[in-house]
ZAMARGU-4260 file (C-alpha; in steps of 0.2 Angstrom, whole numbers, plus 5000, padded with zeros to 4 digits):
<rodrens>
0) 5110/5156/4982 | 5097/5146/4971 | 5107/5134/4959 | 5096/5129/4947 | 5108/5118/4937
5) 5112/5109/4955 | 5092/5107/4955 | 5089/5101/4937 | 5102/5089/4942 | 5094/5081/4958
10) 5077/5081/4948 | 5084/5072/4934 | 5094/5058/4946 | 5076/5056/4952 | 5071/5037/4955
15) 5052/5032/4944 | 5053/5019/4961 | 5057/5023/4976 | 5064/5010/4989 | 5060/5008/5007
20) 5069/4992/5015 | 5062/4994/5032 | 5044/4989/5025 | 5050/4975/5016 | 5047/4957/5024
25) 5063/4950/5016 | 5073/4964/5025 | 5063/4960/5041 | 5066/4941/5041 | 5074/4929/5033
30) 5061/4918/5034 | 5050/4928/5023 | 5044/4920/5007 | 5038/4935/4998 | 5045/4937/4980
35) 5031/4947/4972 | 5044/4961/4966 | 5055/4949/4959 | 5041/4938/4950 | 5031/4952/4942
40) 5046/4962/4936 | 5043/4960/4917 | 5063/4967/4914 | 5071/4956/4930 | 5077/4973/4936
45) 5074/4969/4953 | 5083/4957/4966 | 5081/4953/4982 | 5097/4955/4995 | 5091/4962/5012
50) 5076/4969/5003 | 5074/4975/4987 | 5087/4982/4974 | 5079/4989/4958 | 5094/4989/4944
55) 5095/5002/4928 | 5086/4989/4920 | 5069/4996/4926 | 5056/5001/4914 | 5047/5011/4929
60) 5031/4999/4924 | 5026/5000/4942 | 5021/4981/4942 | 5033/4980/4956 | 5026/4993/4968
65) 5008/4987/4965 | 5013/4969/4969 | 5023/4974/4985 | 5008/4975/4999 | 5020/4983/5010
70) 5023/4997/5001 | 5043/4992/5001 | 5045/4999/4984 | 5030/5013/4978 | 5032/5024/4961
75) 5035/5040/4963 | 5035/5047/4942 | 5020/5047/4945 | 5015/5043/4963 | 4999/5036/4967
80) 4994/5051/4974 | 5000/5062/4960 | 4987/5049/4950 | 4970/5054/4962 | 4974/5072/4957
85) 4975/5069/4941 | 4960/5060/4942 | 4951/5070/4952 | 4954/5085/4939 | 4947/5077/4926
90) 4931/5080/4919 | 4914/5070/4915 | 4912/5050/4918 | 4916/5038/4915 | 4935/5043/4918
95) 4947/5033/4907 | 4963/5027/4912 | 4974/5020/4899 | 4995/5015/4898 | 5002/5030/4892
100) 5010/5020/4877 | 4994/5017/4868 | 4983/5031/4875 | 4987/5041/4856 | 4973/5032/4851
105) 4960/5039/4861 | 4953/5057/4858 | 4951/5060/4874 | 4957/5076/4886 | 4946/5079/4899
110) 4940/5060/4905 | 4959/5053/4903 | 4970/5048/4916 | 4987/5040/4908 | 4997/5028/4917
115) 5013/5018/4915 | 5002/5004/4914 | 4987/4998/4919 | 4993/4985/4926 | 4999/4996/4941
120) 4984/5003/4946 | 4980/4996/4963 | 4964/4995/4971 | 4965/5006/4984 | 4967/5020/4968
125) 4953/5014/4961 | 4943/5017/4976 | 4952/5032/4979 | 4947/5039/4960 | 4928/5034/4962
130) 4929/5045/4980 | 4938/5058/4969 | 4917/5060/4962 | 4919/5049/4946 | 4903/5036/4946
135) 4912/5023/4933 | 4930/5021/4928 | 4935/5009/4915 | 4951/5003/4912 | 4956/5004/4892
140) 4967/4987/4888 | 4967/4986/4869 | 4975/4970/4856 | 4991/4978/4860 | 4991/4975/4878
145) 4990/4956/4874 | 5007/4956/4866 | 5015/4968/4879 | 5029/4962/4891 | 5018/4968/4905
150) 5005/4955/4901 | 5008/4946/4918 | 5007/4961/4929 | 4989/4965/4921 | 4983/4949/4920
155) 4985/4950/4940 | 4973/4963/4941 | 4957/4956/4949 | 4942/4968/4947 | 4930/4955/4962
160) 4935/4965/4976 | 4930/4982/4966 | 4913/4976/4960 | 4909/4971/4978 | 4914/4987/4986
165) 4907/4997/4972 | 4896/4987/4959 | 4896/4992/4941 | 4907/5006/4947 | 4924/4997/4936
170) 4927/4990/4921 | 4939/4985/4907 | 4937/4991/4891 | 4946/4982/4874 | 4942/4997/4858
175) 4942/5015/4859 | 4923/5014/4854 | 4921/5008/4871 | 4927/5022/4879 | 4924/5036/4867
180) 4907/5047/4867 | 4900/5054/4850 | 4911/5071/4848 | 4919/5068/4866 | 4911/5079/4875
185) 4913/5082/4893 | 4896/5076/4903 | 4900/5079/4920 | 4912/5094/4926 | 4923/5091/4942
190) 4915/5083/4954 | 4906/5090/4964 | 4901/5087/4986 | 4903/5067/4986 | 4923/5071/4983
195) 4925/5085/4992 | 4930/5080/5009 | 4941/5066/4999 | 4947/5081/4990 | 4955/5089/5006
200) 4961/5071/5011 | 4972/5070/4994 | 4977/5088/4996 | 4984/5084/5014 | 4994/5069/5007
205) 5001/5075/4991 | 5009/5091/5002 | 5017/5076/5016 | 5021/5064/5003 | 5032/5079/4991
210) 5038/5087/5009 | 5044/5069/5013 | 5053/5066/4998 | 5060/5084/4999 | 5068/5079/5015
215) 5072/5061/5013 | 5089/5064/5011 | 5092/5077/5025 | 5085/5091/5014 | 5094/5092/5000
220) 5081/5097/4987 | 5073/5110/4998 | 5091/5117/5000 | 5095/5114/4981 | 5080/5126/4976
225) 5081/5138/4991 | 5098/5140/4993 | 5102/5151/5010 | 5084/5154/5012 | 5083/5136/5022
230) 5093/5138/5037 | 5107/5122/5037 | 5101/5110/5049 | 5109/5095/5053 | 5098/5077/5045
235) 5084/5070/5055 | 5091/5051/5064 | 5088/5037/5052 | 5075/5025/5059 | 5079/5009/5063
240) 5077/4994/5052 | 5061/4990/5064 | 5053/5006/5067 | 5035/5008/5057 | 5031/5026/5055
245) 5013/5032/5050 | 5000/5020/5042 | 5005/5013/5027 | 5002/5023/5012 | 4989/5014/5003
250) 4977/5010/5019 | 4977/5028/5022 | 4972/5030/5005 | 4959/5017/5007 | 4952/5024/5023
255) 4952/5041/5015 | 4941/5035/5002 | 4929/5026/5012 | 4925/5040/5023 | 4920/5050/5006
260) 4912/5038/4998 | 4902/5022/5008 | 4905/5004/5003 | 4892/4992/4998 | 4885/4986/5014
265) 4893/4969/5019 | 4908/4971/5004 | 4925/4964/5007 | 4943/4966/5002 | 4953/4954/4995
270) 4965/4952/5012 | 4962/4942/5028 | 4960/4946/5046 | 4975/4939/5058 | 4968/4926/5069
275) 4980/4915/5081 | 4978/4899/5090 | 4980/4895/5108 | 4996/4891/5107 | 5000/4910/5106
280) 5014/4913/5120 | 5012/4932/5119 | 5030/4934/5113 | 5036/4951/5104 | 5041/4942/5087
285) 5027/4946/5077 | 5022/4965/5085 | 5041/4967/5081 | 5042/4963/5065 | 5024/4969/5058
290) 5030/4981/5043 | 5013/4989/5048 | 5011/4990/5067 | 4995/4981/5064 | 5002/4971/5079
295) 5002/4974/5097 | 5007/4966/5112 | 5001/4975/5127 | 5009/4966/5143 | 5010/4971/5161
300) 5011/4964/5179 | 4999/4950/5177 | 4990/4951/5161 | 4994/4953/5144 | 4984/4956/5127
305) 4988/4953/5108 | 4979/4968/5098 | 4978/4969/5079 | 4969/4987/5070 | 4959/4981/5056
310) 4964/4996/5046 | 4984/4995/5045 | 4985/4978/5041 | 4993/4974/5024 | 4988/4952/5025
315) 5008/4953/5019 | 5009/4939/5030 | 5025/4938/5037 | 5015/4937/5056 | 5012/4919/5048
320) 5029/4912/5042 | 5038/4919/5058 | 5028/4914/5073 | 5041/4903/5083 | 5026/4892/5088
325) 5016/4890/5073 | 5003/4900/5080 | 4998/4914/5068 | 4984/4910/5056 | 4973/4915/5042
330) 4956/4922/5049 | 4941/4927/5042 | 4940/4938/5025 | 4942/4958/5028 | 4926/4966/5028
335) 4925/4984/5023 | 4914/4987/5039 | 4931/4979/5048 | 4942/4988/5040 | 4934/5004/5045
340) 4934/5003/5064 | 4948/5013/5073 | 4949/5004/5086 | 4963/4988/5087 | 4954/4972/5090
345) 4960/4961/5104 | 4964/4943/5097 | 4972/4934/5113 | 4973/4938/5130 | 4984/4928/5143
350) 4988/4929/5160 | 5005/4926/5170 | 5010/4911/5179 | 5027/4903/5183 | 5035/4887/5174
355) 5042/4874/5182 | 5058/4881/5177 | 5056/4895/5189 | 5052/4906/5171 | 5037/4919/5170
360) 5027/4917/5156 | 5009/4922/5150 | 4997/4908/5147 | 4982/4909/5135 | 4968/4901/5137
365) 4969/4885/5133 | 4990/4887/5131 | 5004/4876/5135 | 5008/4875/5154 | 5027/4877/5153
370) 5037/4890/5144 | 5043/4895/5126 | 5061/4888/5133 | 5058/4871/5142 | 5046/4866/5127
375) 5056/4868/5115 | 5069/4858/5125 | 5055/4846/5126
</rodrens>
């Protein structure tokens, strides 16, 4: 039968940010340096054990999820997609976001997109917003911001990377004059064809990303609301702690938006392509460990290949801190262009020979003679 009290109750136990420990690098490999969770956290609510732990302390800021680049930890009162349809309902430009603490001071209803702060608005939700149809955005950050506990987590925010993709296209605004037109009168209605496709994009997400959540926890939710309508079917099998599922949430957001609304030509983004060295031995440790997938080994009989896809990669990089040999390096910066293309990009090919030792191993061009094991004996 439907419970509704048993509902109201899973609703209200409801995390504002949800945890996923196989995407984090910490919970990957101990010899992961990342901290951004724990440095931006204005109310030390979070700790790092085998990846994340958010404590009751949490404000649900969302500084935290916007600082993780793996999408370890991602709000989910309100979600980034929950955001972009909010956004993409709003009417006229430019469309205003401002922290929902001080947005009582704005006279604004149709152009108004409130978030816990600004500080939490990644770039990819930017982008995502201007695909939605909006020409201009600005970001309200008043005197009170300032003195706000969040400071840190918004003095992070670096608009470069917008004002190359899209110039003009986002800004910061410091008085409600700024942002408020005479009689604050919508100007531009929803937008129109530019979004539209983005539109369909957003709509396919936001029914995976609440279908996901429903059934997180072997359906529970679903069965809550439903009652004996949902037939009782054992959970789904957990994946393991090294399994990447789908494309990470914000690059599918980002390659969503791009296909609806084009870059500048030439712009980049604010990450850097993988490039090893020679001294590459084509070993499984980063491909294994990519929270992403970006990495890829494909090896067989004679010849092996490392592959990387422009458009999965997060530059979290842990491929760096872990590479047994050193090998794993910074490359160029991410163009848009680079970003865009499907297809992986092959960084290093080797082919097989036989050590000394009597071992297989695949040399790259320009690689050590001998194996993984005898030189590191060596």
């Amino acid at each position: 039968m439907f419970d509704l009290e048993r509902a109201a109750d899973m609703l209200a136990n409801v995390k504002p940010v949800r945890v996923e420990t196989a995407l984090c690098t910490q919970a990957r490999s101990g010899r992961s340096k990342c901290r951004a969770c724990v440095d931006i956290c204005p109310a030390g609510a979070v700790s790092l054990g085998r990846g994340p732990v958010v404590t009751d302390a949490c404000t649900a800021c969302g500084l935290c999820a916007a600082a993780c680049r793996t999408g370890a930890l991602r709000m989910e009162t309100p979600s980034d997609v929950a955001l972009l349809t909010e956004a993409r309902k709003a009417q006229g430009d430019p469309l205003v976001v401002a922290c929902a603490a001080q947005a009582g001071q704005l006279r604004l209803r149709e152009r108004l997109v409130t978030v816990p702060c600004i500080g939490a608005v990644t770039t990819e939700v930017l982008v995502g917003m201007l695909a939605g149809g909006h020409s201009r955005i600005l970001l309200w950050r008043p005197a009170a911001c300032e003195s706000c506990v969040n400071r840190a987590g918004m003095e992070r925010m670096d608009l470069a990377a917008l004002e190359e993709l899209y110039p003009g296209a986002v800004g910061f605004a410091a008085s409600a004059a700024d942002v408020q037109a005479p009689g604050d009168v919508a100007s531009g209605g929803r937008a129109g064809a530019e979004g539209a496709s983005f539109d369909q994009d957003l709509a396919n997400q936001d029914r995976r990303a609440f279908l996901g959540s429903a059934f997180k926890s072997g359906g529970s939710l679903i069965q809550a609301l439903l009652g004996d309508w949902v037939a009782k079917k054992p959970a789904p099998p957990a994946p393991t702690l090294y399994e990447v599922q789908g494309t990470p949430r914000r690059r599918q957001i980002l390659r969503d938006a791009f296909a609806a609304k084009a870059p500048a030509p030439g712009a980049r983004l604010p990450e850097w392509a993988v490039s090893p060295s020679s001294a590459c031995t084509l070993c499984p440790v980063c491909t294994k460990l990519c929270p992403s997938g970006a990495l890829q080994v494909a090896a067989g009989g004679e010849h092996a290949e490392l592959n990387w896809q422009a458009s999965r990669c997060t530059d979290c990089g842990l491929c760096r801190e872990i590479c047994p040999v050193g090998a794993m390096g910074r490359g160029e910066q991410m163009t848009a262009a680079r970003f865009q293309a499907e297809a992986p990009e092959q960084l290093m090919t080797g082919s097989q020979e036989t050590c000394a030792c009597g071992t297989k191993f695949y040399r790259t061009p320009g690689g050590p003679d001998r194996c993984f094991a005898c030189r590191m004996r060596g």
